[in-house]
DOKOLSE-530171 format. One record per residue (C-alpha): residue number from 0; residue in one letter; x, y, z. Coordinates in nm, 3 decimals, decimal comma, m for minus. Example, Ala and Ser with C-alpha at 12.3 -4.5 7.8 and 13.67 -1.06 7.14 Angstrom:
// residues 2
<0 a <1,230 m0,450 0,780>>
<1 s <1,367 m0,106 0,714>>
END
This chain:
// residues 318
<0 x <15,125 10,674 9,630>>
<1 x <15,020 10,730 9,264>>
<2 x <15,274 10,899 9,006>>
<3 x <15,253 10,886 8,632>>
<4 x <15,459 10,677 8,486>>
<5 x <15,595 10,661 8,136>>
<6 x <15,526 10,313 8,019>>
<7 x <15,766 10,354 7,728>>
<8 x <15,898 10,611 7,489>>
<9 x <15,620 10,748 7,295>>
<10 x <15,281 10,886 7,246>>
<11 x <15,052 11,035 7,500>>
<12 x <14,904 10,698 7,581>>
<13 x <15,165 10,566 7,744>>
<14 x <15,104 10,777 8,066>>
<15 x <14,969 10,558 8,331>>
<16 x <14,829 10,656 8,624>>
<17 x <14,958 10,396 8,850>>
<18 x <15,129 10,281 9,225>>
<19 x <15,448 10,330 9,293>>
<20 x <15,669 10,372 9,627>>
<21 x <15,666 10,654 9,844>>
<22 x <15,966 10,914 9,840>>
<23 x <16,115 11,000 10,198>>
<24 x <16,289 11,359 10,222>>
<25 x <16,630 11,327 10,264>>
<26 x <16,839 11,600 10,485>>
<27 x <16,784 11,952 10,353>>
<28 x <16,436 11,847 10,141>>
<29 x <16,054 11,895 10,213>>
<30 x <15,820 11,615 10,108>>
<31 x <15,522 11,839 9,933>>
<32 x <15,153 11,632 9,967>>
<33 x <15,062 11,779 9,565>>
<34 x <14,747 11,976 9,506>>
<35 x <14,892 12,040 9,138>>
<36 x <15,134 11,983 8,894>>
<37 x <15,166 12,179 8,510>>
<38 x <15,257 12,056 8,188>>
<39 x <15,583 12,169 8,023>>
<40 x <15,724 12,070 7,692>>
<41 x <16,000 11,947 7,827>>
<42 x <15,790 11,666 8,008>>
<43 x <15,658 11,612 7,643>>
<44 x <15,992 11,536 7,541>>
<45 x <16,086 11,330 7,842>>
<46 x <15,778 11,123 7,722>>
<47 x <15,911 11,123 7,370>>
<48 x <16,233 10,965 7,550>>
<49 x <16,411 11,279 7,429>>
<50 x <16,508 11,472 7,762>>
<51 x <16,573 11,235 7,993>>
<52 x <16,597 11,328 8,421>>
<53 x <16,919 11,465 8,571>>
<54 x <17,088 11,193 8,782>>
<55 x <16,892 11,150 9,095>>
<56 x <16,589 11,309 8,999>>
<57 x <16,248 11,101 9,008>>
<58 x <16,140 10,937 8,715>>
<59 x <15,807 11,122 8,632>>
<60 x <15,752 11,407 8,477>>
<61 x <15,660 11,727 8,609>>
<62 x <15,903 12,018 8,671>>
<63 x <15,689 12,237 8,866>>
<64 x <15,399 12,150 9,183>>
<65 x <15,204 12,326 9,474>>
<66 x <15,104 12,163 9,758>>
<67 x <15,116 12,136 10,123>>
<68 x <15,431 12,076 10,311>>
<69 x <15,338 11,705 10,450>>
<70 x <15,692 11,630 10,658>>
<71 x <16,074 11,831 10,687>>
<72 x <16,384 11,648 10,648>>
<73 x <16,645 11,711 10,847>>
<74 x <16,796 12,063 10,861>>
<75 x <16,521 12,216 10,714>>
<76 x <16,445 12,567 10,855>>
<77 x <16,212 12,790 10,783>>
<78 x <15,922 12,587 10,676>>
<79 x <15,656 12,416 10,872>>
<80 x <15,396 12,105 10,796>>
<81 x <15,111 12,209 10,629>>
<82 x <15,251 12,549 10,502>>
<83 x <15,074 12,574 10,124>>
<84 x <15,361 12,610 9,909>>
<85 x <15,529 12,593 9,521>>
<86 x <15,803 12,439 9,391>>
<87 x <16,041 12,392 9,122>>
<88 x <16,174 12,033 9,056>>
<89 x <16,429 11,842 8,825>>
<90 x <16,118 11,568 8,807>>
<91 x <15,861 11,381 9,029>>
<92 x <15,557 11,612 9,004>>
<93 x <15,321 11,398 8,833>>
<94 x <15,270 11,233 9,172>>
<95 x <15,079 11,289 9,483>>
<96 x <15,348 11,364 9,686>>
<97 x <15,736 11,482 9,593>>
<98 x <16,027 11,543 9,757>>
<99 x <16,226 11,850 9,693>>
<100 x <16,511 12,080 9,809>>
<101 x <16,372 12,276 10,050>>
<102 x <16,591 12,596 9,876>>
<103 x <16,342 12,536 9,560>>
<104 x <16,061 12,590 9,781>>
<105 x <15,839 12,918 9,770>>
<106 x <15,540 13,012 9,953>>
<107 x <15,210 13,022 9,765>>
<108 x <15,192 13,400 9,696>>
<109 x <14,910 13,641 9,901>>
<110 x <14,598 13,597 9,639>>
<111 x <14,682 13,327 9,465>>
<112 x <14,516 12,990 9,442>>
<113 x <14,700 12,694 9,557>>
<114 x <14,656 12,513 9,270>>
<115 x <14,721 12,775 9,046>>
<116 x <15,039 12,849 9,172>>
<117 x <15,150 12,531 9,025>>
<118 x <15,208 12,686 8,724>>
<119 x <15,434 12,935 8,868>>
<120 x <15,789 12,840 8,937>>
<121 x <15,888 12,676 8,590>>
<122 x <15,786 13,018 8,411>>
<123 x <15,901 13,241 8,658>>
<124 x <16,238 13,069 8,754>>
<125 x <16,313 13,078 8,379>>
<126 x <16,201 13,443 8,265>>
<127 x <16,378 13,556 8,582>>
<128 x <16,701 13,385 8,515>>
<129 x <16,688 13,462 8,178>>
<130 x <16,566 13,776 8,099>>
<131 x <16,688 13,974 8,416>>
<132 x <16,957 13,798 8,591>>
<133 x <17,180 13,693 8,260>>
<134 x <17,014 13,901 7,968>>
<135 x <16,982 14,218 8,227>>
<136 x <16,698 14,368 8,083>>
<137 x <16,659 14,750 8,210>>
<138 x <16,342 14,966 8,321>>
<139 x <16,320 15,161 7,913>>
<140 x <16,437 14,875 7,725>>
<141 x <16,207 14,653 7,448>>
<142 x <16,239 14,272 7,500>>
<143 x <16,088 14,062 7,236>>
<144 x <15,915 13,729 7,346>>
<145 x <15,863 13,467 7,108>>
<146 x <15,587 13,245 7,176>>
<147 x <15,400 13,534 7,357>>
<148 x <15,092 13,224 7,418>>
<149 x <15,302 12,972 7,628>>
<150 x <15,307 12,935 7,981>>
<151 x <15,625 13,094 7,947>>
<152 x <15,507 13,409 7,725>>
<153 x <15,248 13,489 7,914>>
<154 x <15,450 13,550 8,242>>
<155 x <15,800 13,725 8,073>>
<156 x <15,504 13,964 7,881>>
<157 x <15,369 14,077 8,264>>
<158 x <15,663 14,099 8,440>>
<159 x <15,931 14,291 8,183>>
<160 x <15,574 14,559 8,161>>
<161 x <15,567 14,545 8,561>>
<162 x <15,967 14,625 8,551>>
<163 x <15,917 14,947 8,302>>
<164 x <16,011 14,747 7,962>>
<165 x <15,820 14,772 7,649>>
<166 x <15,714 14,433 7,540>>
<167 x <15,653 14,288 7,148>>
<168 x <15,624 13,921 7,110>>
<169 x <15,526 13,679 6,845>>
<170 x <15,200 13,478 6,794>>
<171 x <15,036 13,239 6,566>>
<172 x <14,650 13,389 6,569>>
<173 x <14,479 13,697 6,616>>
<174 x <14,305 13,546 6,917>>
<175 x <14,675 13,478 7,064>>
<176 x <14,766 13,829 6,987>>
<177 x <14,453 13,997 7,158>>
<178 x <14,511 13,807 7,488>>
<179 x <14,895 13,909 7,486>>
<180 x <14,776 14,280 7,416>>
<181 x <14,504 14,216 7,733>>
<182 x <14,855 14,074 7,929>>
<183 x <15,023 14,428 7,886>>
<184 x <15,260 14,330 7,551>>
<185 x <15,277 14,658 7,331>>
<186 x <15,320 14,485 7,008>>
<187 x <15,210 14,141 6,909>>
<188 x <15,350 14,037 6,600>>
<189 x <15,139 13,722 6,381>>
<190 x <15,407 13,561 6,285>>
<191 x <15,229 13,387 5,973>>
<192 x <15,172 13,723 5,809>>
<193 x <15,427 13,936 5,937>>
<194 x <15,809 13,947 6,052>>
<195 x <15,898 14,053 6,412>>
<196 x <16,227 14,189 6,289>>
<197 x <16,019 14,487 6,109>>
<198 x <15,901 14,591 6,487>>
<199 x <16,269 14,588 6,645>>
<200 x <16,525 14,642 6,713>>
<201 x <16,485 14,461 7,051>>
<202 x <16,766 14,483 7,343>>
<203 x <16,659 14,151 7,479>>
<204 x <16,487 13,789 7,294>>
<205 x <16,356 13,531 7,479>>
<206 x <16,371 13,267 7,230>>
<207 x <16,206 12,931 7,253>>
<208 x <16,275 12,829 6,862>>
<209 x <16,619 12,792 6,864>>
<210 x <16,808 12,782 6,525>>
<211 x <16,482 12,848 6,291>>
<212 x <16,488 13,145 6,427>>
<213 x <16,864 13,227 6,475>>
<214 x <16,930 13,461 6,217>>
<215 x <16,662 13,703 6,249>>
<216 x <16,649 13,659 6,570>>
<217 x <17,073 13,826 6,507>>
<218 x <16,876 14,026 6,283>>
<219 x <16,646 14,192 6,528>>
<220 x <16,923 14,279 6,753>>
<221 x <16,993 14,626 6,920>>
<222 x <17,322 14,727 6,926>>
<223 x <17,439 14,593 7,276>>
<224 x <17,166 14,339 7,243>>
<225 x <17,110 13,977 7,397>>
<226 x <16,995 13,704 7,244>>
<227 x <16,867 13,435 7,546>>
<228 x <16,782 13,084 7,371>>
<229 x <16,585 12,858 7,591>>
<230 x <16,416 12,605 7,335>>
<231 x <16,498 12,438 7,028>>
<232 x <16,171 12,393 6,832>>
<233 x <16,278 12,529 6,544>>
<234 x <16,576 12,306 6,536>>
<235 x <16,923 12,271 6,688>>
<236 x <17,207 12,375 6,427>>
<237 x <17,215 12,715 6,264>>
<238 x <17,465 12,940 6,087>>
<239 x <17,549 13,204 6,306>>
<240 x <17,676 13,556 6,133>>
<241 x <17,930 13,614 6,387>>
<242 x <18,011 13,960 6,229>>
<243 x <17,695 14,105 6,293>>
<244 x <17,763 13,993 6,650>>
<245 x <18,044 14,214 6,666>>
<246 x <17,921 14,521 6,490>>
<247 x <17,629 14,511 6,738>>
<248 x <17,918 14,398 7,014>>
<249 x <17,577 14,143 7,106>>
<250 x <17,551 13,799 7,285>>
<251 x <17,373 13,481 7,232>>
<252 x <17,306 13,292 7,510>>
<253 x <17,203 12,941 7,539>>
<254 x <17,069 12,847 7,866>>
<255 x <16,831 12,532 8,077>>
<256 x <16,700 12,505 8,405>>
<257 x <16,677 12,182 8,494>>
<258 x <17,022 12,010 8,508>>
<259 x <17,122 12,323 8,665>>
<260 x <17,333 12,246 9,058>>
<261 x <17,103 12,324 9,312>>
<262 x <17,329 12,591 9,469>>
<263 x <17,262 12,764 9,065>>
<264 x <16,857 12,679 9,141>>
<265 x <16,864 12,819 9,501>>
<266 x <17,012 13,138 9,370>>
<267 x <16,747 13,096 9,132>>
<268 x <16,443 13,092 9,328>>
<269 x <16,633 13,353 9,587>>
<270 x <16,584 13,608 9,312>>
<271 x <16,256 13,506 9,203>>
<272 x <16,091 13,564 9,569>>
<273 x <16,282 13,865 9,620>>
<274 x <16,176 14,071 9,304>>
<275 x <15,903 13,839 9,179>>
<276 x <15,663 13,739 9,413>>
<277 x <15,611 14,088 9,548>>
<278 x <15,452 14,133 9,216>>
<279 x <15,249 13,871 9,224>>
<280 x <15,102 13,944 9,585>>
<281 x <15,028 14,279 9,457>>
<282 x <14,842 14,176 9,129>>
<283 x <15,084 14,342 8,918>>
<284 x <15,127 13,981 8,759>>
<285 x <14,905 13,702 8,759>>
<286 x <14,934 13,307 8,636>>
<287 x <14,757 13,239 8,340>>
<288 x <14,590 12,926 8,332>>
<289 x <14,425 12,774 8,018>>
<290 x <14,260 12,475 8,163>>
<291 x <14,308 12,169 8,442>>
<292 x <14,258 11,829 8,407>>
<293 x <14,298 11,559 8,688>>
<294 x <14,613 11,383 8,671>>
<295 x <14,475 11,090 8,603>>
<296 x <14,426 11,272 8,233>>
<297 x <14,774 11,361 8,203>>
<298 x <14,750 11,227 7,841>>
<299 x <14,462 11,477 7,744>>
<300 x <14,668 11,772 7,897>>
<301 x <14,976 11,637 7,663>>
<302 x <14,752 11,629 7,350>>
<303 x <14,668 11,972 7,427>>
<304 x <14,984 12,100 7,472>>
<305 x <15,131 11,939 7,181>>
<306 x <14,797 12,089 6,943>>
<307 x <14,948 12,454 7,091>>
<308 x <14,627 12,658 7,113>>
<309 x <14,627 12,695 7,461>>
<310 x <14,709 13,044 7,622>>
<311 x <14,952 13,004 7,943>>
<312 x <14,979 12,723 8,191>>
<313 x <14,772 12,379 8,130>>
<314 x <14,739 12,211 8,520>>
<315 x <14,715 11,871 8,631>>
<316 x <14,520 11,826 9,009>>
<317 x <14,533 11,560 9,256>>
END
């Protein structure tokens, strides 16, 4: 088959397009025939040679795919060939085909595109996990979302509004902040003219910035509040005011998906097409998709990624 391979550490021109062998499901994983991958920033910083695969895990990029199921290993139940289907992975999507656990394997929601569902388990594994299963956040409650644009943004802003939340997040342009108001967010905060800490105080934060943002972020905390840091953009090491933790008896959370066990993932995904894909099969919540490109272009979907003035999801199709 074809996969992208990272020539070295570096650039966006060292993707290559190239052969490379076929995987082979082992027991208790479907082999997926890829209609679509999406682009993360972690596989930018796997490219950058920064966030390397778990042990195990293919070599490409790509954390997310749809497809068709092309064969079963053994013990897989539940699943038959050529069922169209989405899953998350720990690598290997930037491929043709991929082999996966078949516990991180969800069907392609009622309405949705095949390929567009590529951009779905990433974002919706993570704001699930995240901001419902460890932050908790409650049908009244106001989470803030940092980032409101991202792949990520864009699906936490739909789904806490579907679940009875009231939604602020930050964004860098106007343009951002009228297609996060169009997604159902209440509040959309510029965050190069204002501070989101003057439109709190928030009882959950999904924060991708990490310790740039630490303090207000502490700040902008309700009393009982959780802090839920999934990126480190911003940086890695912060003061933290622990004081101001325990007069608002809060929690900061660090958390990643990835090198998660797969017993943690298929708990994971359990919740996510138990309480989430209802919601998508409705219409409640929808992926947002900037723009494709084949995978062949995986470099021009990097470069794009990497300028950030895309609004959700950017795919790559076989």
């Amino acid at each position: 088959m074809h996969a992208i391979v990272i020539r070295e550490p570096g650039g966006a021109d060292v993707l290559e397009w190239t052969k490379v062998p076929d995987p082979r499901p082992e027991p208790g994983e479907v082999l997926i025939e890829v209609a679509a991958s999406a682009v993360n920033r972690a596989d930018v910083m796997q490219r950058q040679g920064f966030y390397p695969p778990p042990a195990g895990a293919p070599p490409y990029p790509g954390l997310e795919v749809s497809g068709r199921v092309a064969e079963l290993g053994a013990d897989v139940t539940g699943l038959t060939v050529g069922d169209e289907v989405c899953a998350l992975l720990a690598g290997g999507g930037y491929a043709e085909r991929v082999a996966v656990p078949a516990a991180q394997v969800l069907p392609v929601p009622r309405g949705v595109d095949v390929a567009a569902a590529a951009g779905l388990p990433e974002v919706a594994c993570t704001v699930w996990s995240n901001v419902f299963q460890l932050g908790g956040l409650r049908e009244g409650e106001t989470l803030l979302v940092h980032g409101g644009g991202s792949g990520i943004g864009t699906f936490a802003i739909q789904l806490a509004k579907a679940r009875g939340a009231r939604v602020v997040t930050t964004v860098g342009s106007a343009e951002k902040a009228a297609r996060c108001r169009e997604l159902g967010a209440d509040v959309a905060v510029n965050y190069r003219e204002d501070d989101f800490v003057d439109s709190g105080p928030y009882d959950v934060i999904l924060d991708l910035i990490g310790a740039k943002y630490l303090a207000r972020n502490v700040e902008a905390l309700a009393v009982g509040g959780r802090l839920m840091v999934i990126g480190l953009q911003g940086g890695a090491k912060a003061e933290l005011d622990i004081g101001k933790l325990l007069r608002k008896r809060a929690r900061v959370h660090a958390t990643s998906l990835r090198a998660r066990p797969l017993d943690e993932k298929a708990v994971i995904v359990a919740g996510v097409r138990e309480h989430v894909w209802p919601l998508l099969a409705s219409g409640e919540v929808r992926p947002v998709i900037d723009r494709s490109f084949p995978m062949a272009d995986a470099a021009r979907a990097h470069e794009l990624l990497e300028e950030s003035g895309h609004v959700g999801k950017i795919l790559l199709t076989v």
